[in-house]
PAPAFI-452374 format. One record per residue (C-alpha): x, y, z. Coordinates in pm, whole numbers, plus 32768, in hexadecimal, padded with zeros to 4 digits. Layout:
% PAPAFI-452374
XYZ...
This chain:
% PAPAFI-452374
EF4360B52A04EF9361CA290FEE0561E028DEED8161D12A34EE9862EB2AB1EE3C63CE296DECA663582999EC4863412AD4EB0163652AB3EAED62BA2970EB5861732A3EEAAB619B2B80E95461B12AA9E9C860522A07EA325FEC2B53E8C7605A2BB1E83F5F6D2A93E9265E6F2ADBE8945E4D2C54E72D5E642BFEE7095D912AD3E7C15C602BDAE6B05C802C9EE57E5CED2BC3E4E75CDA2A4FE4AE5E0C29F1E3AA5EBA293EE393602328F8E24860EE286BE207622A2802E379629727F3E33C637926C5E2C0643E2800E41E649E2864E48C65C627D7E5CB657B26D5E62766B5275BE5DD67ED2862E55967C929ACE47566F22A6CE42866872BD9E3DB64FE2BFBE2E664992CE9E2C763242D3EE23C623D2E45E31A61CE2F3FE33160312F4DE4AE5FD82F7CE5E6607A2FEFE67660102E5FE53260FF2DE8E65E620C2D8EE744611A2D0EE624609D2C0BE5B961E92BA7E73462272B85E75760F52A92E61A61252986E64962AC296FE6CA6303282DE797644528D5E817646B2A3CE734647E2B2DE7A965372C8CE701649B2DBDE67565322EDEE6CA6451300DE713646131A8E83A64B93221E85D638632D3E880628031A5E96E634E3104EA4863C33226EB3662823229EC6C624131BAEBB7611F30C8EADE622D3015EB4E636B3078EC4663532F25EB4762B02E51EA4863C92E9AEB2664DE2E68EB72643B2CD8EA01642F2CC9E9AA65852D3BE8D765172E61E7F966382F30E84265BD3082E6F0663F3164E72E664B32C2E60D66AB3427E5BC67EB3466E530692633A8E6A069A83344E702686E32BCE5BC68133217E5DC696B3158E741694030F2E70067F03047E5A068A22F83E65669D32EEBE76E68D52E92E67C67FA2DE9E60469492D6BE74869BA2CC2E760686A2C45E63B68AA2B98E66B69FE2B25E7B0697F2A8AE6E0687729CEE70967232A90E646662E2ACAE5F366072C5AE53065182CFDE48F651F2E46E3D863EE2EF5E29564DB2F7FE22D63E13071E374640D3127E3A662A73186E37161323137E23D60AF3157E1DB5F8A3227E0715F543180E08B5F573003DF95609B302DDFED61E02F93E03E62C730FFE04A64313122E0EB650E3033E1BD661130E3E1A267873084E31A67743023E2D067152ED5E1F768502E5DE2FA69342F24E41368B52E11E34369192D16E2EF6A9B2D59E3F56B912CC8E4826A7F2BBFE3F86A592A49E38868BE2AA5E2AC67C92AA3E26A66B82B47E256654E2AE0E195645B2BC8E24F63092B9CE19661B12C50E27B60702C8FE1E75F332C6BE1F65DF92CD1E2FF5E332DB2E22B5E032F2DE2AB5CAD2FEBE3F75C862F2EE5455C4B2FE8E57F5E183004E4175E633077E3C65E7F31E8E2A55D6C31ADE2AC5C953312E3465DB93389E4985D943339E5865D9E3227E6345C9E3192E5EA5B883262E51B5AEB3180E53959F2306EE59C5A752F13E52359EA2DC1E5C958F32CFBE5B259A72BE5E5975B372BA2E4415BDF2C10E3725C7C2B3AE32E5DD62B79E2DA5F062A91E2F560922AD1E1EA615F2A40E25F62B629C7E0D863A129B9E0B864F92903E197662029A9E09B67012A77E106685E29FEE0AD693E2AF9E00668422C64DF67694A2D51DF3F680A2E5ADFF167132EDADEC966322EC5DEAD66602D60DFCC65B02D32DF8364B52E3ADE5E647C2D4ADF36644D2C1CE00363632C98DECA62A72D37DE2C62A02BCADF7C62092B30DF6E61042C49DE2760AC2BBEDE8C60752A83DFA25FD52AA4DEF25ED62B7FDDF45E852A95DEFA5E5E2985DFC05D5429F0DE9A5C5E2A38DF135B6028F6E0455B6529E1DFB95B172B32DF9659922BAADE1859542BBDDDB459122D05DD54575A2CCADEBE57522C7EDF2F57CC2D83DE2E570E2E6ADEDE55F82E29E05056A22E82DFD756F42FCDDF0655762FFFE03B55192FBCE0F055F4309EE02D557E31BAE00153FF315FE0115378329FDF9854D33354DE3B551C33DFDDD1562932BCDC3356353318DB33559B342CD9C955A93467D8D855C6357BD8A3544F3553D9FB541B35D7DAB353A434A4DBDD5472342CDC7D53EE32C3DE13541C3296DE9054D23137DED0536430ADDD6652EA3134DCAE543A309CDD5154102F3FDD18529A2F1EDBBF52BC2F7EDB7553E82E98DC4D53062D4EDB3052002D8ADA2052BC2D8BDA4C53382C3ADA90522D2BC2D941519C2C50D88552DD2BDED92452C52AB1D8B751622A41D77C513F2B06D6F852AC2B03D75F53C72A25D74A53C12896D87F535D27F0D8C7549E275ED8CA55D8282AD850569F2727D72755C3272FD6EF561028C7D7D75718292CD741577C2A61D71356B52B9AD63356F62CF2D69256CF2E27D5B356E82F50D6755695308BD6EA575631C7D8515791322CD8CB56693263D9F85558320ED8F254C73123D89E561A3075DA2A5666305BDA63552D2FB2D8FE55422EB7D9AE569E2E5EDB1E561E2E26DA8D55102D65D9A655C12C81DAA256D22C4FDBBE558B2BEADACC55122AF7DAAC56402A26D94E568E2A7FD8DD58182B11D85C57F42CB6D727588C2CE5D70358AC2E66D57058A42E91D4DE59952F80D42A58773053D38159CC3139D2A75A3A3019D15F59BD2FB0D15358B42EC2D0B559A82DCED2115A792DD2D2F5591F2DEAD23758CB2C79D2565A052BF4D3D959E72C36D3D958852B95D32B59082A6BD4035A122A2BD53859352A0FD4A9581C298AD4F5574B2ABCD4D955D82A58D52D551A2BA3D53055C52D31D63254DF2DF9D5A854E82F4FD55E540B3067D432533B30ECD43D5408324AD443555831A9D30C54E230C3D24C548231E1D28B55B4325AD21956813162D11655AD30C6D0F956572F75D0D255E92E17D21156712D44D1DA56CE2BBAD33355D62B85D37954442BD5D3F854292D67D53753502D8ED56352F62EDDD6B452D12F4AD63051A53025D5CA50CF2EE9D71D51242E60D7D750902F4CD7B54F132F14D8294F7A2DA6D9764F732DFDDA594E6C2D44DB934DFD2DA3DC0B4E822C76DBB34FC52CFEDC564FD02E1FDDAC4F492D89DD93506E2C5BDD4B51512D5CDE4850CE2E3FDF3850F12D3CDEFF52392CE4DEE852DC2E55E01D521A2EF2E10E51A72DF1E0DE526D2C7FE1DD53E32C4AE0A654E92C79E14455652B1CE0DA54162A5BDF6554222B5CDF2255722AC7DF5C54C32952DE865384298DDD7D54642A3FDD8755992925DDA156742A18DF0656E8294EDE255771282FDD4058652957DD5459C3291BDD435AEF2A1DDC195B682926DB5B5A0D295DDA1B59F82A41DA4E59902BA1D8F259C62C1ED7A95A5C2C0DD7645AE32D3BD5DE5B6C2D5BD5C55CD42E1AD50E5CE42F42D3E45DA02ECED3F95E6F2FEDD3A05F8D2EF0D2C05ECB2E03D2D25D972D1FD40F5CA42D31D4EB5CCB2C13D60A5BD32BA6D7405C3F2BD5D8765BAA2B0ED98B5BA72BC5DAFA5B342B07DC2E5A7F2B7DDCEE5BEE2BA9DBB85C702C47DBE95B9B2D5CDD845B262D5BDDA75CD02D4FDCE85CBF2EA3DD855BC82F6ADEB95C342F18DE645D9F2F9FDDCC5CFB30BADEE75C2D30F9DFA45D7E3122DF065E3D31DBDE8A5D6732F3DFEE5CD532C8DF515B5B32B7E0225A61333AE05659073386DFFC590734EEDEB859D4349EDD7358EA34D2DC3C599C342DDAD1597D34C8D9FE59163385D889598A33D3D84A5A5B32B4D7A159AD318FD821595F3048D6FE59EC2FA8D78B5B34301BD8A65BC82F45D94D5C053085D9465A9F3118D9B25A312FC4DAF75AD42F76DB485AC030FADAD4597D31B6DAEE58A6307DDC1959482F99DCE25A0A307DDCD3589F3116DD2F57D52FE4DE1858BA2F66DEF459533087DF74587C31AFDEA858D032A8DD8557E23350DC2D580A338ADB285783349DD9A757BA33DAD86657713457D72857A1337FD67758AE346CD7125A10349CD5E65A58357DD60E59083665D6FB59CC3743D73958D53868D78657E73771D88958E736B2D91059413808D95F57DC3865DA0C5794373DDAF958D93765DB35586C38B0DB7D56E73832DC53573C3700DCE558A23757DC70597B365ADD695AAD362ADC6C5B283510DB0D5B9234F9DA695C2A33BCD8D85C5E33BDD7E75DAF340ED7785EA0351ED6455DB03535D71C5C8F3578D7D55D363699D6C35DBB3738D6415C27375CD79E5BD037CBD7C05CFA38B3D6815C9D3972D6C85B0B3957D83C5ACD395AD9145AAA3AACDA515B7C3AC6DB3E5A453A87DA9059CA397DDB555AD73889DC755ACD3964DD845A823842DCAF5B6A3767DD875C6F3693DCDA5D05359ADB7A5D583583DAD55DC43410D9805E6A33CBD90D5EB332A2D7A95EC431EFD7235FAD32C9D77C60D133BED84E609334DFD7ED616F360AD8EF61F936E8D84661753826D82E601137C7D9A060003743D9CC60B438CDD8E15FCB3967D9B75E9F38C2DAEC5F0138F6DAB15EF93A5CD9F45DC73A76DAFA5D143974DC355DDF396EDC235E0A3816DBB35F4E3756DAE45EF23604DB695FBF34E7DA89600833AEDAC35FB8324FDA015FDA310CD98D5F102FE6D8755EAE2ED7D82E5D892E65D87F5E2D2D0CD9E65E772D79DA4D5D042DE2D9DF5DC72EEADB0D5E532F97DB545FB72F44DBEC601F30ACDC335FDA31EDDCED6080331EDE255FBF33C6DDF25F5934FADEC05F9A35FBDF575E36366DDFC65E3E34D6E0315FAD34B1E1945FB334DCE1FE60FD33FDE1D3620F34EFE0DF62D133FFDF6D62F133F0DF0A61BF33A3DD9F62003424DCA962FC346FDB6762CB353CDA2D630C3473DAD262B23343DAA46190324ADC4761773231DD4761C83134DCD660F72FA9DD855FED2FA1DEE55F942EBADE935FCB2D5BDD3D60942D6FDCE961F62D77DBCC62B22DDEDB4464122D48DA2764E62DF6D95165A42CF4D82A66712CE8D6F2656F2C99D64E666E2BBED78366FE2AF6D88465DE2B16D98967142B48DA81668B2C12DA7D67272D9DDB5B67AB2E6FDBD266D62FC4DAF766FD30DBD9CE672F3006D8CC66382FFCD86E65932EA7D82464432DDDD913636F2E43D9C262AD2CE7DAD761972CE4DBB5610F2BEADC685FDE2BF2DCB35E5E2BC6DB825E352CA5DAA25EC72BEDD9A55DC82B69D9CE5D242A03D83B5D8B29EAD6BA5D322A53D6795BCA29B0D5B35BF42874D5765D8728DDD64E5E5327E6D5895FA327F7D5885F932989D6EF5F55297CD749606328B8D679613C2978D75660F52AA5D89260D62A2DD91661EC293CDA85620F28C9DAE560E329EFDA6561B62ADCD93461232BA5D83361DF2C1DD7F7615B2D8DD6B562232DDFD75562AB2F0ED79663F82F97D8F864333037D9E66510307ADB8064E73036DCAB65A23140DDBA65EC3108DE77649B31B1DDA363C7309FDC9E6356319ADB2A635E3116DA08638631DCD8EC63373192D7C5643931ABD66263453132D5F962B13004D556636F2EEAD40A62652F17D41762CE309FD3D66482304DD2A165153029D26A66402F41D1B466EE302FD14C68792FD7D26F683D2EE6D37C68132FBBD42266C52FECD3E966153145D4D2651231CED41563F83280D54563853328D5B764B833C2D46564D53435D46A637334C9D56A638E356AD533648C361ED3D263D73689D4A062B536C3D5796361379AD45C63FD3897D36962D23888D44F61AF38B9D54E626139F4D62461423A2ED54B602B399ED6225FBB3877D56C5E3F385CD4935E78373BD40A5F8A3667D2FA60413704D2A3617035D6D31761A9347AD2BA62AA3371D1EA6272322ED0EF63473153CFAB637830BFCF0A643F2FD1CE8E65B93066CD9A66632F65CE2F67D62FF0CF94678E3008CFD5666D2F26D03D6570302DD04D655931AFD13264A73298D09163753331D10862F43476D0D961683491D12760D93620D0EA5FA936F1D01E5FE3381AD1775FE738F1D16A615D3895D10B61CB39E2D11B632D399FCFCF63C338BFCFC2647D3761CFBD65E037F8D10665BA38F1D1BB651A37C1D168665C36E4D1AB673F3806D2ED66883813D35D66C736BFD2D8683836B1D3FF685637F1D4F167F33734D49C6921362FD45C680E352CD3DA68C733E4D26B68B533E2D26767D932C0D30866DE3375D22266DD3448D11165FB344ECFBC662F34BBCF1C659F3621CDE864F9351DCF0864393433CF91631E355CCF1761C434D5CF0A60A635D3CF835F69355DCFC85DF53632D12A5E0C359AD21F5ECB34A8D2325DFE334ED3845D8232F1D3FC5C9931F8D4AD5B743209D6305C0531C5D5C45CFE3326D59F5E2E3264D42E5EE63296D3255E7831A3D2F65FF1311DD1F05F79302FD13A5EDB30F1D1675FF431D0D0E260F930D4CFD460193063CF46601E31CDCF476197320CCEA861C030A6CD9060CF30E6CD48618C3250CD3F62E631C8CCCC62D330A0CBA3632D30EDCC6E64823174CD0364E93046
């Protein structure tokens, strides 16, 4: 007693410890950042209301909080804030500038202070706005600042995940977390530079814990389990498979692929094809390939079979697991032996079905993950190859890893706030990095349910099955919701929630002309296939429950937890200011583990973990990034750079009115002898209006003249190219305009 009256703050900082190490394991890096002594101004993300109280317990010195009046104001904490020097902020100008020259002072007299920028908790796991607070502090005092990022911490028993507090389940045993301590920023002249600071220690720490994170066939089988006797997915052929059902049937497939297919050793055939749309059939092909040890390789089955071989080449595909109805489909000769899942099927032993019975319904999931191996996975292991679209030229592999993807879903699970009761519409295919870490993991891996059915384009059929299941969630692209715009009824997305686009531009008037029709507003979000592909997303509104911007129109949403963005100049690599358009680069646990057998292109993409997405964007100062074109979609033109998209939307805009079904023009190039290039406009013949009144158009809107394209450069085509995944087939695009005017150039 003699020690807490004489310490007080000596025992309310083991108190502090005391508290936090109950409910968490602790890890600390970069403390050697903390001054030993002098002043400093902490600056961390804001995850729990015990953020302080953590901070408070791994400092080395005293650390005086900056907190609302409110929470301290009681006769519980008013006491325990006063030992601990507390710098109660309350509303209003006055008040606000009380509490910064106290913080000040504090610093002046060579404290440590710590202010939570965003000014609140979040309810998304994303990194929010940084209030202008935090650089006031610092002008007039001889301090730094110190951006601090706590991990680990989103969706336990403190944070506002579900949104609320407490009521949810703690851990058995202490939760991991760690708080990462960055290099003081002497002298910040933004607030978004230390935004970005702390966004680049999220990223890091991320990545580093992926030896730590459960790999996502592990915990497949936690949340089969979970829903044993549940509906988890269903098809369009009207069968729907329980958690219990989906597990038992994936455990005997690999066994069956494993004596009757695959090599023994996996070193001997490590990768396996798969050529199947989304489907209970493909989900299980996937779970069971992935519970065998073997890397998926989700075949694009829209390509030519020239582009499908060159992809089975390049990872040394040995078998494609497929079906006899698909084959017949396609009717093309594959460079690897076809195993169809139909002469499979009377392979099954008894044996079989006991082991696998066994394992799914009556074996601890700790011992399943021993007899299976899937203990001795590590985050830096290869999940997939997924093969890039080629919408810019030839497919390349791309090696995805177990934290690639479990990084992703859990961001996703975050910020669309995924729950139980949320039923996902499965259209997009597993060959796309999208469909793949979203209708098939997000699935496996979280405890939501999904409805698939193997065409994204079939959109009565879609429609019907929303209607039939109740699909809260829809992911796919503009080109998607065009189709189901002009072919869906009203109550067909009547439970709908949520509505995702990504992979291409989402125009204002469709997202208004679906929103009325539907009663849901699409958002936009942003990936590569490179990036597992997720790199942001705005919140929706019917999951936005913080009060702050949690979306901006036009935008490609906030990154997501754990990844940070960075805008520089393409030619220079000098980091830009916000506002200012640039080459967009990301850093991450999403970024890809590499191209598959392509060292030299990787590292020409990815230098110092940042990837270079090829994009053009812009950063504000909330976070959000916007994206401006694509580096492959400007045309040096008199030696100025040309956006096509700017200029196609704007064409768009004029030529289409309030037609929002289908893509009537879109911008490519071709090579101009006199200016280098020229823009190329490539329509359907819906484009009532001609050549001249389109340029007249654009020359209204005081357009620079380089943007402009000439009445002789409008290429008439049956239909606008687009790939398989929905995104436009640029390439094929280009190669069209090149081959008409060549003869121009």
């Amino acid at each position: 007693m003699y020690i807490v009256l004489v310490i007080p703050q000596a025992t309310i900082r083991f108190m502090a410890w005391l508290l936090t190490h109950t409910f968490y394991k602790v890890r600390v890096y970069g403390r050697a950042n903390l001054p030993e002594e002098g002043p400093a101004l902490l600056a961390p993300n804001h995850v729990t209301w015990l953020d302080g109280l953590l901070l408070v317990a791994v400092s080395p010195r005293p650390v005086r909080l900056i907190i609302t009046e409110s929470l301290v104001n009681n006769r519980w904490t008013r006491g325990l804030a006063r030992i601990m020097g507390v710098i109660p902020i309350r509303s209003g100008p006055k008040a606000v500038r009380s509490a910064i020259d106290a913080a000040r002072e504090a610093l002046n007299n060579g404290e440590l202070v710590c202010i939570f920028p965003e000014g609140r908790i979040s309810h998304s796991g994303q990194l929010q706005t940084f209030k202008p607070g935090v650089l006031e502090i610092t002008k007039g005092a001889e301090a730094g600042v110190i951006p601090v990022y706590l991990d680990e911490l989103w969706g336990s028993i403190f944070t506002l995940r579900g949104g609320r507090l407490f009521w949810k389940w703690p851990t058995l045993s202490p939760r991991p977390v760690s708080i990462w301590f960055g290099p003081e920023i002497a002298r910040p002249k933004t607030v978004y530079e230390i935004r970005n600071a702390v966004q680049a220690l999220a990223a890091e720490a991320v990545t580093h814990r992926k030896q730590r994170t459960m790999v996502l066939p592990r915990l497949m089988i936690r949340k089969c389990r979970k829903a044993m006797f549940r509906w988890k997915i269903a098809d369009s052929t009207d069968q729907s498979l329980t958690g219990g059902q989906l597990l038992l049937r994936s455990l005997i497939l690999r066994r069956l692929l494993l004596r009757e297919v695959l090599a023994k050793k996996a070193a001997d055939e490590k990768y396996v094809g798969i050529l199947l749309p989304p489907s209970n059939g493909a989900v299980v092909v996937n779970a069971a390939v992935t519970l065998a040890g073997r890397v998926a390789c989700n075949l694009n089955y829209t390509v030519s079979a020239d582009v499908m071989n060159k992809c089975i080449r390049k990872a040394n595909i040995k078998h494609v697991l497929t079906s006899r109805r698909v084959m017949d489909r396609l009717d093309m000769k594959l460079d690897a032996d076809v195993v169809l899942l139909e002469d499979l099927a009377p392979k099954v032993t008894k044996a079989d079905k006991a082991v696998g019975a066994a394992l799914a319904y009556a074996t601890p999931a700790v011992a399943v993950d021993r007899i299976l191996g899937l203990h001795r996975l590590q985050g830096d292991d290869e999940l997939t190859v997924i093969f890039t679209s080629g919408s810019t030229g030839e497919p390349k592999g791309v090696v995805l890893t177990f934290h690639n993807l479990g990084t992703n879903v859990e961001a996703v699970e975050h910020a669309i706030k995924l729950n139980r009761q949320d039923i996902l519409l499965g259209v997009v295919p597993f060959f796309h990095s999208l469909g793949y870490m979203v209708t098939l993991w997000c699935v496996l891996g979280l405890d939501i349910h999904c409805v698939y059915h193997y065409s994204p384009l079939d959109a009565q059929q879609v429609g019907q099955l929303a209607r039939k299941w109740g699909a809260t969630i829809l992911i796919g692209t503009a080109t998607f919701f065009r189709n189901y715009l002009r072919r869906c009824e009203p109550e067909d997305f009547a439970r709908l929630e949520v509505a995702v686009a990504g992979a291409e531009k989402l125009p204002i008037p469709l997202c208004d002309a679906f929103e009325e029709k539907f009663g849901v507003r699409p958002i936009e979000g942003y990936g590569t296939t490179e990036l597992s592909p997720l790199v942001s997303v705005n919140i929706p509104p019917s999951r936005s429950q913080s009060g702050e911007i949690d979306a901006k129109e036009g935008s490609v949403g906030r990154p997501i937890a754990g990844v940070a963005a960075r805008i520089v100049d393409p030619e220079t690599w000098e980091e830009l200011p916000i506002d200012t358009p640039g080459m967009l680069l990301i850093k991450g646990p999403n970024v890809m583990k590499g191209y598959l057998h392509e060292p030299e292109k990787t590292a020409d993409v990815i230098r110092d973990g940042w990837y270079t997405t090829g994009d053009i964007a812009k950063l504000d100062k909330h976070g959000f990034i916007e994206i401006t074109g694509r580096i492959s979609r400007f045309s040096k033109i008199g030696g100025e750079m040309v956006p096509h998209l700017n200029v196609e939307e704007a064409i768009q805009q004029f030529v289409q009115g309030g037609n929002q079904d289908e893509i009537i023009a879109v911008v490519t190039s071709a090579p101009c002898e006199k200016k280098g290039e020229r823009l190329v406009v490539v329509h359907t013949p819906k484009m009532t209006h001609t050549p001249e009144e389109v340029v007249n158009h654009l020359r209204s809107l005081r357009l620079p003249n380089l943007w402009i394209p000439d009445a002789d450069s409008f290429l008439e085509v049956e239909e606008i190219p687009v790939l398989g995944s929905g995104k436009l087939d640029i390439k094929r695009l280009s190669d069209v305009a090149k081959e008409r005017f060549a003869a121009m150039a």
